[in-house]
C-alpha distance (Angstrom), angle and dihedral (degrees) to the residues before:
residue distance angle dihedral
X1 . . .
X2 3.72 . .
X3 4.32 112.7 .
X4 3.97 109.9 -130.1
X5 4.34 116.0 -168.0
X6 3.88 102.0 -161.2
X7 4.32 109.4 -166.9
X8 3.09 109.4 -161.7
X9 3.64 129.9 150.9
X10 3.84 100.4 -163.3
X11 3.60 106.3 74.9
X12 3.64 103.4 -149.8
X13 4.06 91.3 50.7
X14 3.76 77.0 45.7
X15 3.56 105.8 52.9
X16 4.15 92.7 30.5
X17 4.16 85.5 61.9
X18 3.63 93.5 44.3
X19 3.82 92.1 53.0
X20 4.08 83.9 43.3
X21 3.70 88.5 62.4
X22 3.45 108.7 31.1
X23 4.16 80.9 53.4
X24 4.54 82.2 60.1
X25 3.89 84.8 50.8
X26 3.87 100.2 -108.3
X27 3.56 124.8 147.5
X28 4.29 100.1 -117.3
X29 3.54 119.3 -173.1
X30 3.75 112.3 -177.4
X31 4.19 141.1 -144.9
X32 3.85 128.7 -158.2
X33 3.60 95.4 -148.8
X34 4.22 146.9 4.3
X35 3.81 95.9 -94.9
X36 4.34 86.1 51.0
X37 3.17 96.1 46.2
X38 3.88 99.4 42.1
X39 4.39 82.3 61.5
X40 3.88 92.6 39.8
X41 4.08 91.9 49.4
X42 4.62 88.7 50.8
X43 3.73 90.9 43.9
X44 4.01 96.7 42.1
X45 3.86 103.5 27.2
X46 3.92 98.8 -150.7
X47 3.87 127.8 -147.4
X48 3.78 85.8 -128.2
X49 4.06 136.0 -3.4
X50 4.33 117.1 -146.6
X51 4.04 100.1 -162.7
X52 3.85 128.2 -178.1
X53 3.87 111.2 -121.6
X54 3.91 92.6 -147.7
X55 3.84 114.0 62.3
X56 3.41 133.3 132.3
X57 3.89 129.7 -108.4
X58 3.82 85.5 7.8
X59 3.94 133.8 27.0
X60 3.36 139.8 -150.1
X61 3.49 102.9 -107.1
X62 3.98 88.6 49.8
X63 3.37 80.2 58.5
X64 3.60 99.7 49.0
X65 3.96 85.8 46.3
X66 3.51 94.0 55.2
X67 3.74 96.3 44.9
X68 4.01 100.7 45.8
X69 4.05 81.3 56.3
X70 3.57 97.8 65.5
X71 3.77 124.4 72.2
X72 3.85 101.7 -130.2
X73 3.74 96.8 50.8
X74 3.98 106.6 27.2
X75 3.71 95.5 93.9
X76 3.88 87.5 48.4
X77 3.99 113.2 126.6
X78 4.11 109.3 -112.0
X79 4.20 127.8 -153.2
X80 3.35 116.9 -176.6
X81 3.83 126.9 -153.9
X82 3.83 129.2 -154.2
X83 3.33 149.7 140.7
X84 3.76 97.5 -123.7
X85 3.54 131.7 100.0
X86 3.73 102.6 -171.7
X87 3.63 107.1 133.1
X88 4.12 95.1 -150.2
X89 4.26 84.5 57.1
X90 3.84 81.7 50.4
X91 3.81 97.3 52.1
X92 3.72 87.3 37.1
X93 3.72 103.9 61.7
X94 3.86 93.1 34.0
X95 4.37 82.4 58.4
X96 3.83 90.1 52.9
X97 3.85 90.1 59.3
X98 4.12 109.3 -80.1
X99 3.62 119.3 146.2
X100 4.13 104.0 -156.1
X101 3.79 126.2 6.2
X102 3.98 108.9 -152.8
X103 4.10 120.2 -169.7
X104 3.74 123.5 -134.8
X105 3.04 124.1 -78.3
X106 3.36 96.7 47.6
X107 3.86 116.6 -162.3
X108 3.66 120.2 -148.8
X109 3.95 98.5 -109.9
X110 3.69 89.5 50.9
X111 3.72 95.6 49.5
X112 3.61 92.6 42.1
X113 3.85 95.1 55.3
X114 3.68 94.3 44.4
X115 3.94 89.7 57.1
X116 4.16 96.2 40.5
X117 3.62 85.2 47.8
X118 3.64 97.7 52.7
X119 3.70 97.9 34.9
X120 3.45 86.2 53.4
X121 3.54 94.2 55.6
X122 3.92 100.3 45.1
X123 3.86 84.2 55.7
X124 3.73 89.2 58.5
X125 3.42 91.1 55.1
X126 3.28 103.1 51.5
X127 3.64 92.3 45.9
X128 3.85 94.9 54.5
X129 4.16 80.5 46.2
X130 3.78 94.4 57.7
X131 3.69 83.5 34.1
X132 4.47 90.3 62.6
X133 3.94 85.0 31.8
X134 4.20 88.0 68.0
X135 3.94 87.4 34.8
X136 3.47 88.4 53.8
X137 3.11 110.0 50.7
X138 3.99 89.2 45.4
X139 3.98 111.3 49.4
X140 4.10 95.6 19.2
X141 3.69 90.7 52.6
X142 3.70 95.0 46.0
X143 4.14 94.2 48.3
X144 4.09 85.9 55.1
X145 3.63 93.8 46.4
X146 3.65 104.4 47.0
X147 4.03 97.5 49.7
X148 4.20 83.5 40.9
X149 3.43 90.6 41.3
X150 4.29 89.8 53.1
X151 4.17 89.4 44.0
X152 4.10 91.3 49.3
X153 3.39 90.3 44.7
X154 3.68 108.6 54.0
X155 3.91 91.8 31.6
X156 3.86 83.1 53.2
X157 4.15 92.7 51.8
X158 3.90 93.6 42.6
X159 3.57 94.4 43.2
X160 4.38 90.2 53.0
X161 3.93 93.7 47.4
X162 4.18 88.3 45.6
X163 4.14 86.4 48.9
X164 3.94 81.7 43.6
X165 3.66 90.8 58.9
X166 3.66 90.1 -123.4
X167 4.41 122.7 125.8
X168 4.09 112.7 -138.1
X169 3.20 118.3 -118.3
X170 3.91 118.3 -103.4
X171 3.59 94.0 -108.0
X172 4.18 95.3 58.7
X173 3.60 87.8 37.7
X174 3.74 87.7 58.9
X175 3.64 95.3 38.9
X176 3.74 96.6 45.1
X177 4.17 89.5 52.4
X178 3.55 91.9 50.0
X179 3.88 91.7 59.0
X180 2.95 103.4 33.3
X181 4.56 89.8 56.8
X182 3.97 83.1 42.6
X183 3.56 92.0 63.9
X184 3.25 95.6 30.7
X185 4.07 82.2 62.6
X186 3.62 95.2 38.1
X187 4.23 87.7 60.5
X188 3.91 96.3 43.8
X189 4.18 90.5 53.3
X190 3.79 84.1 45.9
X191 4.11 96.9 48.9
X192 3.91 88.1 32.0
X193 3.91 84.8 59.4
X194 3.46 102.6 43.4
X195 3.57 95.5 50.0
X196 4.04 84.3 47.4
X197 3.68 98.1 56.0
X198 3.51 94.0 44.8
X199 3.43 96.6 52.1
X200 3.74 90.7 40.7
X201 4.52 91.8 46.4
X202 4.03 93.6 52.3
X203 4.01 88.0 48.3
X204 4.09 106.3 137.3
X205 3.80 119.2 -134.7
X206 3.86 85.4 -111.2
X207 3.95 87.9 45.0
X208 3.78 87.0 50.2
X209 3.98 88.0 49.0
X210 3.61 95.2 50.8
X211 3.44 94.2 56.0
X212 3.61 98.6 49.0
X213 4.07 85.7 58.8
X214 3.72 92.3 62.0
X215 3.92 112.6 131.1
X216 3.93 103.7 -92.2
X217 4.28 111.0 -103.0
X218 3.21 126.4 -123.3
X219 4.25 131.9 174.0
X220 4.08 90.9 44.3
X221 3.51 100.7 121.9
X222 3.65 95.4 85.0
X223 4.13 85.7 54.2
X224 3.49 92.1 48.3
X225 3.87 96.2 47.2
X226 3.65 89.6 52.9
X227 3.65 88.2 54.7
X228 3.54 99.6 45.0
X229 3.78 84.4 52.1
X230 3.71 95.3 53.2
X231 3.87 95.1 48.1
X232 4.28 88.0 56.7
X233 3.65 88.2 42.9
X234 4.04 86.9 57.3
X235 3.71 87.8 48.8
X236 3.86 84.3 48.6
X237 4.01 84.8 -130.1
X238 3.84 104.8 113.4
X239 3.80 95.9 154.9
X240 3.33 94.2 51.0
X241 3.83 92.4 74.0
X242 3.61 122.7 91.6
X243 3.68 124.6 -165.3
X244 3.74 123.1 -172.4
X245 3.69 98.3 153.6
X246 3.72 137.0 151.9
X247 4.16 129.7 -167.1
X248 3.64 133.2 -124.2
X249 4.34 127.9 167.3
X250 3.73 104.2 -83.4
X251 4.11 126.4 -138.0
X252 3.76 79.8 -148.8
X253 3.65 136.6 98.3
X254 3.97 103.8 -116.3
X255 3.35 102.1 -125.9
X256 3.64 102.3 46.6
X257 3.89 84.8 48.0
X258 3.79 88.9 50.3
X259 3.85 94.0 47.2
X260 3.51 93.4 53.7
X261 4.08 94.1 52.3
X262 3.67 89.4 44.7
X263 4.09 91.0 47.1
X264 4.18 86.6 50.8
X265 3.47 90.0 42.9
X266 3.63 95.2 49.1
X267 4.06 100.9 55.9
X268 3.84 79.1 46.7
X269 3.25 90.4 76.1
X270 3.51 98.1 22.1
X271 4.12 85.6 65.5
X272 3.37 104.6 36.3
X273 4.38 128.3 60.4
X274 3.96 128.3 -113.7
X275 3.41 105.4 -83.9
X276 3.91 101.0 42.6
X277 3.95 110.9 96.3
X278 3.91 124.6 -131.9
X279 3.66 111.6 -146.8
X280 3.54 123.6 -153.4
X281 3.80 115.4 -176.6
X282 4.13 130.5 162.4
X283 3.74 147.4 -162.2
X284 3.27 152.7 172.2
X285 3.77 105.5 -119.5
X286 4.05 107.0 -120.1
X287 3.97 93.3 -147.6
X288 3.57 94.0 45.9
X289 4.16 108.4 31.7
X290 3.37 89.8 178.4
X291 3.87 98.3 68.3
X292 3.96 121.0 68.6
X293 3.43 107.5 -153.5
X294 3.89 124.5 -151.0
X295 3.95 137.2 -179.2
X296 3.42 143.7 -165.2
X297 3.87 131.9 -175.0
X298 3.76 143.0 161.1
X299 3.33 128.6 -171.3
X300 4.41 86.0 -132.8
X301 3.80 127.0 127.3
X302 3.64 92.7 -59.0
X303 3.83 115.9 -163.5
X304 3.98 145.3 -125.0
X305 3.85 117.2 -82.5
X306 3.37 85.5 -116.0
X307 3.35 106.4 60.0
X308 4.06 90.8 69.4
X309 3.42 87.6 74.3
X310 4.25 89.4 70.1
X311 3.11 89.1 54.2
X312 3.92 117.3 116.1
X313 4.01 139.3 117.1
X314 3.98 108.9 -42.3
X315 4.34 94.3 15.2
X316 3.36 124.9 100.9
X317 3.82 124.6 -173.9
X318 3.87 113.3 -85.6
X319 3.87 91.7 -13.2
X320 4.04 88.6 163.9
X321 3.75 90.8 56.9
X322 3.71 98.9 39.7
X323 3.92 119.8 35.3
X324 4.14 102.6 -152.8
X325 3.67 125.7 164.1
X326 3.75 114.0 -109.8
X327 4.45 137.5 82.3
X328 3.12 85.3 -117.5
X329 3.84 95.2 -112.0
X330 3.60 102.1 131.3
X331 4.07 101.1 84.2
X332 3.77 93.3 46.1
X333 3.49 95.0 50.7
X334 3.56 83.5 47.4
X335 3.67 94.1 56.4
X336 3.53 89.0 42.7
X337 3.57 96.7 55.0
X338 3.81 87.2 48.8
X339 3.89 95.2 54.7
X340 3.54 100.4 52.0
X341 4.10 93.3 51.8
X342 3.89 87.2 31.7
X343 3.58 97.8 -118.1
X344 3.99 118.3 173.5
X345 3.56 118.6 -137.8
X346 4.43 116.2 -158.7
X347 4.15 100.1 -169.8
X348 4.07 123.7 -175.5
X349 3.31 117.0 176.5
X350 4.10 139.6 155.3
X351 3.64 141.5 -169.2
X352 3.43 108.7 -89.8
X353 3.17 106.3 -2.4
X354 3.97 106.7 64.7
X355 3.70 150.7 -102.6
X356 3.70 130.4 -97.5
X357 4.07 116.0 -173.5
X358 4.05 123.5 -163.8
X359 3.53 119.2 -148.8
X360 3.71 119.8 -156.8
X361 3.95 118.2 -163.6
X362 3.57 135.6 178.1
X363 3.71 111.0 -105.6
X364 3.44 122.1 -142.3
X365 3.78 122.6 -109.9
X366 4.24 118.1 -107.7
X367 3.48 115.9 -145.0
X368 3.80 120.8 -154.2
X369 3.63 132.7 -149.8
């Protein structure tokens, strides 16, 4: 049974939307003003709070401010009541955090849709959240441990046969700096990409707008072919990697425009076998000059159309059927990257046979003298 807090100051409205509720079979517990029901929302953690906007000493959005500051009740679903119908109050309160805005008087159909709707929503959200808890605690544990797990291990061996008195042999020495970079490596891309995405998730709409107004790049080719380079070398496939690229100014910050080649470039390879190229070629469209046009394809395992649709932070496609290293960060930083310098995307791809993605980006304008 889902737990309602109604505050309200007028009693009636109070007392009629308690009845309302109750009628739906909700639990409602109920507060005669913003500083009551700021106390009875910490100590009973409600499934959704329906607030009055008007209310002396304290209103509802100071309640709502408060609230959405506090960890236990800032993902808490928020109605609020008034007797207003100005559409900039409407906008307003929904832009400091609000969920639903409802209009006195409120009829029961209205009211009851409004709370079903949001209910249902909060309990989608915590589902997907226990959902990346589990997921969390499986894959992201296991990419830590195994690269920590290589470092520990061979710094563990070499560090007995040096206490030992004894010298290893050039071959472990080798063998044992190898793995130990490699995971070194393996742990920087896997910080480097969680600090990315989170800075990149919690972006503002002004953020996003700032960015979008950097000055336009130009001369990164060379700084992407070195990093296209390095990400075959890692996959110990250099002559698999086939450049036929061409540069235009940017309206893109480099290295997010970077990152999200070398992320496209990277399941490339990650989904395809030695042997199989992965073709990256670019123009700039000659009916459109303002769109620089860029593609990569494989001719890997490919996937089903469908399957882009799990994709999200921590997935991967058909992890269960094929165990690959990786959170599975790389396309949703992609995609993020892409919606914040509204980038399009065109992707084909089938099982078996491979995938080839198109990415469209603004080009900058050239000015002449």
């Amino acid at each position: 049974m889902a737990r309602i807090l109604i505050i309200e100051d007028d009693q009636i409205m109070r007392q009629t939307l308690c009845e309302m509720l109750e009628a739906e079979g909700y639990e409602v517990l109920e507060a005669a003003d913003g500083a009551a029901g700021i106390e009875r929302a910490r100590q009973t953690l409600p499934d959704l709070i329906i607030s009055d906007l008007r209310m002396p000493i304290m209103g509802g959005d100071e309640v709502l401010a408060t609230l959405r500051r506090e960890a236990a009740t800032e993902a808490v679903p928020f109605i609020f009541l008034t007797g207003e119908r100005d559409q900039d109050l409407q906008r307003n309160v929904m832009n400091q955090g609000a969920d639903d805005f409802l209009v006195k008087p409120v009829r029961l159909k209205k009211l009851s849709s409004a709370v079903q709707a949001r209910l249902k929503r909060h309990s989608a959200y915590h589902h997907q959240l226990e959902q990346l808890r589990q997921h969390v605690t499986q894959v992201v544990s296991h990419e830590f441990n195994t690269p920590l797990n290589a470092i520990l291990g061979y710094s563990s061996l070499l560090q007995e046969m040096l206490d030992d008195g004894m010298i290893p042999d050039e071959d472990l020495l080798k063998e044992a700096v190898q793995s130990i970079q490699e995971a070194g490596v393996r742990l920087h891309h896997l910080n480097s990409n969680f600090i990315l995405y989170s800075d990149l998730v919690t972006k503002s709409p002004s953020e996003q707008q700032a960015l979008r107004e950097v000055e336009p790049i130009a001369g990164w080719l060379p700084a992407l072919q070195e990093r296209l380079c390095y990400a075959a070398q890692r996959y110990k496939r250099p002559n698999d990697l086939r450049l036929e690229l061409s540069e235009a100014p940017l309206a893109i910050s480099q290295s997010h425009f970077i990152k999200m080649i070398e992320e496209l470039v990277d399941n490339a390879f990650k989904f395809s076998q030695a042997g199989q190229p992965v073709y990256l070629k670019s123009e700039v469209l000659s009916q459109d000059t303002s769109v620089y046009q860029l593609s990569i394809s494989d001719h890997g395992r490919g996937f089903c159309h469908n399957s882009l649709h799990d994709i999200s932070a921590l997935r991967q496609i058909d992890r269960q059927r094929y165990m690959q290293d990786g959170v599975g960060l790389g396309w949703p930083i992609v995609k993020l990257i892409a919606q914040i310098y509204r980038a399009t995307f065109e992707i084909t791809s089938k099982p078996n046979e491979g995938t080839r993605i198109v990415l469209n980006l603004a080009a900058a304008a050239t000015t002449t003298d």
